[in-house]
matplotlib code that plots the C-alpha trace (Angstrom):
import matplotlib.pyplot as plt

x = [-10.1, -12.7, -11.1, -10.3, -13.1, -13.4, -15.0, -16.2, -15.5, -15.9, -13.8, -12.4, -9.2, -8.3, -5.2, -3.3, 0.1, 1.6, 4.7, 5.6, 9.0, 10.5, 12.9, 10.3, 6.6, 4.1, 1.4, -1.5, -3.8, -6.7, -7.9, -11.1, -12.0, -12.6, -15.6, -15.8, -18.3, -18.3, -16.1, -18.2, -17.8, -15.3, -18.8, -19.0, -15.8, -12.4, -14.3, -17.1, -17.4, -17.3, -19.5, -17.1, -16.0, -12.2, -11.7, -8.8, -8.6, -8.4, -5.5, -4.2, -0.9, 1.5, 4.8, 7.2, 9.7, 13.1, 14.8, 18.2, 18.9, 16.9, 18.6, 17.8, 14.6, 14.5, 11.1, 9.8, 6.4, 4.3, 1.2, -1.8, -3.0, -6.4, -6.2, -8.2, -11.7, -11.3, -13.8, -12.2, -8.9, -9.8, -10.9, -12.8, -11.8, -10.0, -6.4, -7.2, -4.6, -3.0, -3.0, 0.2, 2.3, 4.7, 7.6, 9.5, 12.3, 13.2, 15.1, 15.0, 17.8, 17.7, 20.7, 19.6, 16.7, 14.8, 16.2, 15.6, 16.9, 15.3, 15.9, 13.5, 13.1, 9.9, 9.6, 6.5, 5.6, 4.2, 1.1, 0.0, -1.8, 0.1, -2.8, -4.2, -1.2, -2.9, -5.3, -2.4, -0.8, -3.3, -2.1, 1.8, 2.0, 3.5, 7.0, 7.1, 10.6, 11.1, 14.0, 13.1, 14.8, 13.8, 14.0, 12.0, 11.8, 10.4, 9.0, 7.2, 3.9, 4.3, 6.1, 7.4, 7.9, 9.9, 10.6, 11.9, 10.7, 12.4, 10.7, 13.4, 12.8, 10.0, 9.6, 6.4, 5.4, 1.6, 1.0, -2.4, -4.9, -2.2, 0.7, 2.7, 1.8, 5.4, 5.4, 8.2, 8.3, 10.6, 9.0, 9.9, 7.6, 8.4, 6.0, 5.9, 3.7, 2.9, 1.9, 0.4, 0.2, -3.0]
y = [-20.5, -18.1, -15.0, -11.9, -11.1, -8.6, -7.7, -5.0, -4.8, -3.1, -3.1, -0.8, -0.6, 1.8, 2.4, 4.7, 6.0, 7.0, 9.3, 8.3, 8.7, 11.4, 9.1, 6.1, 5.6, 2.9, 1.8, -0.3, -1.0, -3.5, -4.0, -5.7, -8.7, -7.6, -8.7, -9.0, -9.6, -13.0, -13.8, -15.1, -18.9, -19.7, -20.5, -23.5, -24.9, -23.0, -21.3, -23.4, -23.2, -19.7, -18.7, -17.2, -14.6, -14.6, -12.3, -10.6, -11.5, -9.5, -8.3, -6.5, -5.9, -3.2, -2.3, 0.2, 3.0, 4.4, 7.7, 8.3, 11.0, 13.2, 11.3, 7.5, 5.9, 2.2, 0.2, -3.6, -4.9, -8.0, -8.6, -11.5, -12.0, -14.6, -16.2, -19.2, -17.1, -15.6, -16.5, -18.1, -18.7, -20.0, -23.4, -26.2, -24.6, -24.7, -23.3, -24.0, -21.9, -21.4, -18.1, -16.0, -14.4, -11.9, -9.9, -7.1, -5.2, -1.9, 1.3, 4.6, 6.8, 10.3, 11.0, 14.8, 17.6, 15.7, 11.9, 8.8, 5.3, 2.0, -1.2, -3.9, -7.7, -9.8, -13.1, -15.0, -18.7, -20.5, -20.9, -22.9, -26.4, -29.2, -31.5, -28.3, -27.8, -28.6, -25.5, -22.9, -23.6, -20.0, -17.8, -17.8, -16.5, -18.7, -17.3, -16.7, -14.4, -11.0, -8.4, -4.9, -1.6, 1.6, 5.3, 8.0, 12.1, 14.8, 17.2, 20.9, 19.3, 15.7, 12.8, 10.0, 6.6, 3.4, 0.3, -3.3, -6.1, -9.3, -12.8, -15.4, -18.9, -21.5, -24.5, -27.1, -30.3, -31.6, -34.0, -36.5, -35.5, -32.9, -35.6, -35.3, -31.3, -29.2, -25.8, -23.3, -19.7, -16.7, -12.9, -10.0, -6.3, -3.1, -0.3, 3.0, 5.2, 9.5, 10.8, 14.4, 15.3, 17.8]
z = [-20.3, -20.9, -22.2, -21.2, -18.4, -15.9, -12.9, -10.4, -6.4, -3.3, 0.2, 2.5, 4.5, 7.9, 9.1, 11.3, 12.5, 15.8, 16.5, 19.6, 19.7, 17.6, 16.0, 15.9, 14.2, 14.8, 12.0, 12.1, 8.9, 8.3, 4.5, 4.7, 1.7, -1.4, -3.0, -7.0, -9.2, -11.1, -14.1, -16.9, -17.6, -14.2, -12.1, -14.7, -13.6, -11.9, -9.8, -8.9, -5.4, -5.5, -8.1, -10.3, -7.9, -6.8, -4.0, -2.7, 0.9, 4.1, 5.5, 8.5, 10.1, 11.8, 11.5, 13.0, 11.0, 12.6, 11.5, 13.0, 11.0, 8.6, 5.7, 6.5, 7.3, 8.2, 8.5, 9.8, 9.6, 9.7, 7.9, 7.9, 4.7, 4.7, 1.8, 3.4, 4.4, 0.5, -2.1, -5.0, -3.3, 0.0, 1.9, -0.7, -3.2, -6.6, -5.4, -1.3, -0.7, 3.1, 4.8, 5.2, 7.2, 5.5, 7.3, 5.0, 5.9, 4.4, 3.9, 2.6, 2.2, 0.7, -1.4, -1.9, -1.4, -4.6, -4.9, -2.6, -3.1, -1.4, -0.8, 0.9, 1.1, 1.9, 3.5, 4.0, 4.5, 1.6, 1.3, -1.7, -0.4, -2.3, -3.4, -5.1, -7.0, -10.3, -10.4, -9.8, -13.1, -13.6, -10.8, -11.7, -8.4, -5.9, -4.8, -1.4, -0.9, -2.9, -3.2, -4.2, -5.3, -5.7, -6.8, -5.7, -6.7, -6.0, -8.5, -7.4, -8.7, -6.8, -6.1, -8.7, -7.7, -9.6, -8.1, -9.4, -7.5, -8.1, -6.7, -5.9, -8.1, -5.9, -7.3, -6.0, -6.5, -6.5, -4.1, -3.8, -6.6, -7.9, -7.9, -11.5, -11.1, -10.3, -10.7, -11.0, -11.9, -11.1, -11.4, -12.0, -11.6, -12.5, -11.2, -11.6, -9.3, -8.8, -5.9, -4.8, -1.2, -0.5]

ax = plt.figure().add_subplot(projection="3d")
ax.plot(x, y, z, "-o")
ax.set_aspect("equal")
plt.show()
């Protein structure tokens, strides 16, 4: 390793909802790559190919919400992610890793005027390439189904969010020029989040 290094990046992302039902919404979003500066040392070695830079990739996807009352909301969507066309991550490189799809499920109901409770799962194919198994002993990120809970309220001077996302046990075994390399991890997030509508 090279220590603790960081980096600066740009990107964008559009998106857009639709009412067109008044029980039922439609979404769209597109989150274009984003591009980071290079991490000193990596261009020597991990991150070769790519200069030193490891992108997030571009993503887009849609996705439809339900209300059947003014109490429950219940949502579906599908996104791409392109981990393959991503600097760092992608195609000849260190982790080669395979794009995505990811479908999530999810539902929000409010238990009063202030409190909301949620509950969603994830499930997307794996994407990690097999004879690149070796280099991914650095990402620790390479589960593939997720279960998440959540709490939300509402305070007169915004909105606070906390949500526990836990990331079922994936186990995987290097094949080729990885062979001997099995990885297996199980993770768990916590995030907290505040929000202020304008």
């Amino acid at each position: 390793t090279h220590g603790n290094q960081w980096a600066w990046g740009y990107g964008y992302a559009l998106g857009a909802t639709w009412k067109f039902l008044p029980q039922w919404t439609a979404g769209a979003s597109l989150i274009s790559e984003t591009v980071f500066s290079k991490l000193d040392g990596y261009e020597d070695d991990l991150l070769a190919v790519s200069q030193g830079r490891l992108n997030l990739p571009m993503r887009f996807g849609f996705g439809l919400a339900y209300q059947p009352n003014e109490k429950l909301k219940l949502g579906f969507d599908v996104q791409r992610i392109n981990w393959q066309d991503a600097d760092g991550f992608g195609k000849d490189t260190a982790f080669n890793w395979n794009n995505q799809t990811v479908y999530r499920v999810g539902v929000d109901y409010q238990v009063n005027d202030v409190a909301s409770i949620r509950m969603g799962y994830s499930h997307a194919n794996r994407f990690l390439n097999h004879e690149y198994a070796n280099a991914n002993i650095y990402t620790n990120a390479i589960a593939h189904k997720a279960l998440t809970f959540g709490y939300g309220h509402r305070f007169a001077f915004g909105d606070l969010n906390l949500a526990y996302e836990y990331d079922f046990a994936t186990a995987e075994n290097g094949t080729g020029q990885s062979y001997g390399s099995n990885l297996k991890n199980r993770n768990n997030t916590l995030t907290l989040g505040f929000s202020k509508a304008f």
